[in-house]
C-alpha positions in Angstrom: 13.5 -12.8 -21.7 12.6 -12.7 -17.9 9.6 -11.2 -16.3 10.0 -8.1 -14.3 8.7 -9.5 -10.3 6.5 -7.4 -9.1 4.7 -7.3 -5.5 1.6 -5.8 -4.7 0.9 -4.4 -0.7 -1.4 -3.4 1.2 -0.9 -1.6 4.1 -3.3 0.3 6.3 -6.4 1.6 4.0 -9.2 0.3 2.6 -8.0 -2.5 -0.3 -9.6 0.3 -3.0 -6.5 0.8 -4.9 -5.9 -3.2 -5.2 -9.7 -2.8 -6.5 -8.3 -0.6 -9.1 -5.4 -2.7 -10.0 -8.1 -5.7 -11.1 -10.4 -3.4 -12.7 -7.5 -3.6 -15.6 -9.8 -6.2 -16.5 -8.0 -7.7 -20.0 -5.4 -5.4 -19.6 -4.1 -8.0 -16.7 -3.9 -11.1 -19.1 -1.5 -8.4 -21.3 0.7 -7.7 -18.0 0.6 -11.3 -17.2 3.3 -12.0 -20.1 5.4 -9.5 -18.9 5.5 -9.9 -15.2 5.2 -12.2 -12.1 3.3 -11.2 -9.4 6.1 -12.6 -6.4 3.9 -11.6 -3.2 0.6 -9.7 -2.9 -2.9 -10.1 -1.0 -4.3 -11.6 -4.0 -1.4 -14.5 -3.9 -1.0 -17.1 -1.4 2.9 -16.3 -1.6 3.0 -14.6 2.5 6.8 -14.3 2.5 8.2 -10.9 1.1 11.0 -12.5 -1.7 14.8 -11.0 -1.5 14.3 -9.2 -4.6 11.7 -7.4 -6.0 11.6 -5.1 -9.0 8.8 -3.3 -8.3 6.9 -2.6 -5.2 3.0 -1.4 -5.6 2.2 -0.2 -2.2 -1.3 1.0 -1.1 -2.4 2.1 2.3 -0.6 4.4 5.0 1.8 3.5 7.9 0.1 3.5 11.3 1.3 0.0 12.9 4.8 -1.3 13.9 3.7 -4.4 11.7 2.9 -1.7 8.9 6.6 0.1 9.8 8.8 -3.3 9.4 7.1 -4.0 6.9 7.7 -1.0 4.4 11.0 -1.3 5.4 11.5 -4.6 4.5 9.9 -3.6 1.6 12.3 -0.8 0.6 15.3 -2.8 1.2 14.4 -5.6 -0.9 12.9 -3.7 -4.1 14.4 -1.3 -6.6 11.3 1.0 -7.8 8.7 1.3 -4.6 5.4 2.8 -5.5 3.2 4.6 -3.5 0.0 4.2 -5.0 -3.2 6.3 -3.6 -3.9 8.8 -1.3 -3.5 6.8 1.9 0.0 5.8 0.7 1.1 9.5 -0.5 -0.8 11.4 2.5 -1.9 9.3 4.9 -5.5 10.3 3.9 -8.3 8.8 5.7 -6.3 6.4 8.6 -4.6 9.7 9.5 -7.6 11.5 10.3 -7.0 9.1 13.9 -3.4 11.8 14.9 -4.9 14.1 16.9 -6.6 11.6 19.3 -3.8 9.5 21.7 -3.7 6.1 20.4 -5.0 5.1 24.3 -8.5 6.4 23.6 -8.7 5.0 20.0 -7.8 1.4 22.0 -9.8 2.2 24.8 -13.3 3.2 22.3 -12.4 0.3 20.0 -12.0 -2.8 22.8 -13.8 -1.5 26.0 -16.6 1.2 25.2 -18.1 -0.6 22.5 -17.2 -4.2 23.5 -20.2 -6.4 24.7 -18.3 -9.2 25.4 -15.2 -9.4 27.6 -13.6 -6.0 27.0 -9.8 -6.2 26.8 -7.2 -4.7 24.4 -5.2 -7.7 22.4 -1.7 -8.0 23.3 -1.5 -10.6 20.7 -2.4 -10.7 17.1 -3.4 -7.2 16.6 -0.3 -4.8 15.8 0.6 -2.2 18.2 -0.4 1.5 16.7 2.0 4.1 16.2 0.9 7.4 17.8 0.7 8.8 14.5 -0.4 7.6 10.8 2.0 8.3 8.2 2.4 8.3 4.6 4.9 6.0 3.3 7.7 8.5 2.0 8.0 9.6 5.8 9.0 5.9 6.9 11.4 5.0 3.6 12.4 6.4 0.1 9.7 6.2 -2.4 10.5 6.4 -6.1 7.1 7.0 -7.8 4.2 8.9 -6.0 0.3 7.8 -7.5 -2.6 10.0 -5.9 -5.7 9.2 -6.5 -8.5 7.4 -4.1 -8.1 5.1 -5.4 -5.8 6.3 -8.8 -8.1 5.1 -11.9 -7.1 1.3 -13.1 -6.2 3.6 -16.5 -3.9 5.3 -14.4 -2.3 2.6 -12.8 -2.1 0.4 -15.9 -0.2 3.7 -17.1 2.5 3.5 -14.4 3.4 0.0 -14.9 3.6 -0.1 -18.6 5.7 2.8 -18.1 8.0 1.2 -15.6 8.3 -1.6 -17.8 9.3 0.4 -20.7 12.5 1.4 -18.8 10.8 5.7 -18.1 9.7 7.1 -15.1 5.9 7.8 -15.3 5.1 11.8 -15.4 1.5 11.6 -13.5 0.9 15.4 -13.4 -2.2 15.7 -16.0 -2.9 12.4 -14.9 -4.0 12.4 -11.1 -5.2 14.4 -8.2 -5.8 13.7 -4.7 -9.3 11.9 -4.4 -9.7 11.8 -7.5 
């Protein structure tokens, strides 16, 4: 029997939900039999693979590195997961929309800068004007809130997905929580 592949991503947020994820503790050695983790920060794997099963996605959309990414995402997996709040809302990167992405560069690389203030042009991804969560960039097929969702509640979703069901997170999760 072949594993499902599965890919972990982090996009912009704070890595809290992939701290989740390892806090599975055992539970990981039990997954381990069952899948194969094809691309993820905790991999050295850096090249998105043709075909995923199932993409776990944390963090919101606020870059044009973020953007192609998610997109190459969704077109080379069949179940995408949004997992936390940043990923289903945005959360905490969005709370940058209201101020022009010009003044977040120029605070960021000139006001606080000691040493030769300049914005990058290289490197460092362009921003979007606005953050947004993941389902307004591509389709997403199951929606985890939570900041970050428990490592009971993600163990939940994936032993679910690989039981063939659709996992029904409504007594299970809450934004923030």
């Amino acid at each position: 029997m072949s594993k499902v592949t599965v890919a972990t991503v982090w996009l912009d947020g704070c890595s809290g939900c992939h701290m989740s994820l390892i806090d599975m503790d055992e539970r990981l050695i039990e997954l381990a039999e069952k899948i194969d983790v094809v691309y993820s920060p905790l991999v050295d794997n850096k090249t998105y693979p043709d075909s995923v099963d199932v993409a776990i996605v944390e963090g919101a959309v606020s870059s044009t590195d973020d953007e192609a990414k998610i997109k190459k995402i969704r077109a080379h997996t069949k179940i995408l997961v949004a997992l936390g709040d940043c990923a289903v809302a945005a959360n905490i990167p969005a709370m940058r929309n209201p101020i022009p992405v010009r003044d977040v560069m120029d605070r960021a690389y000139f006001e606080t800068a000691d040493v030769q203030p300049q914005i990058p042009d290289q490197v460092v991804p362009s921003l979007l004007p606005i953050v947004r969560p993941i389902h307004e960039v591509v389709d997403v097929d199951v929606f985890v809130q939570g900041c970050p969702p428990s490592a009971d509640t993600i163990y939940y979703v994936i032993t679910e997905l690989l039981a063939g069901r659709k996992p029904d997170l409504r007594n299970r999760t809450r934004p923030g929580a």
